[in-house]
N, C-alpha and C positions, 0 to 999 in steps of 0.2 A: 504494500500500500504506500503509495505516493508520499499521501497525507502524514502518515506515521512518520516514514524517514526523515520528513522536515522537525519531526519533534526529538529524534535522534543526534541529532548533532548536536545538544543540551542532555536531553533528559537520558541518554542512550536506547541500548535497542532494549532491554529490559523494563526500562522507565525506572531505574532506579536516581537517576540521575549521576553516573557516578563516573562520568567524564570532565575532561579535563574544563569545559567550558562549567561544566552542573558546579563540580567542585569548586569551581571562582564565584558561580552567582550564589551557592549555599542552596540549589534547587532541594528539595524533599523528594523520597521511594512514592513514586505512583501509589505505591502497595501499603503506604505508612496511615496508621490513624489518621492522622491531622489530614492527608488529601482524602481519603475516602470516606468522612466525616461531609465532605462538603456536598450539597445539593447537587441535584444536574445540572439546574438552574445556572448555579454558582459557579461549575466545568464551564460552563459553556461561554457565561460571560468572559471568563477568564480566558478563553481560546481565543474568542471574536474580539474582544477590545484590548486584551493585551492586561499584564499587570508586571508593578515593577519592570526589571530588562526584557520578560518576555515581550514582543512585538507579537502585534493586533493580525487575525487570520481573517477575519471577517472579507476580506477583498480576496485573498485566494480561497477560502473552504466552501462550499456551497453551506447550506444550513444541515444536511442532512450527511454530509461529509464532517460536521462539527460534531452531530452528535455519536458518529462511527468512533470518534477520537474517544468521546465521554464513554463509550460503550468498553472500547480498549482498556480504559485506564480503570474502568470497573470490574474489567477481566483479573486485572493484575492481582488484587486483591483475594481472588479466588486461588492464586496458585501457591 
């Protein structure tokens, strides 16, 4: 998935965030409390507008490509 690997060059391919970029911005594990605590709602703003250094997806994800992302990051959780 396209979508994914743009989130890979931070978060890595596991979404732990545990590359060299995740490690400089202090990103959080996909899989950790604190992110799977948060709404869809709240994933999704967080994709589309951006927070802190992550940069806004809204202009390249469609909306149903945003929520493929949220679906991902709910996955992780389970494993």
């Amino acid at each position: 998935m396209a979508r994914i690997r743009k989130c890979s060059a931070c978060h890595g391919t596991d979404g732990k965030g545990d590359t060299a970029m995740g490690k400089k911005m202090g990103l959080r594990d996909f899989a950790s409390p604190e992110v799977q605590k948060k709404s869809d709602d709240d994933l999704t703003t967080i994709i589309s507008d951006g927070k802190d250094k992550m940069p806004s997806y809204k202009k390249s994800l469609k909306p149903e490509q945003i929520k493929e992302v949220v679906d991902y990051i709910r996955s992780l959780a389970k494993k």
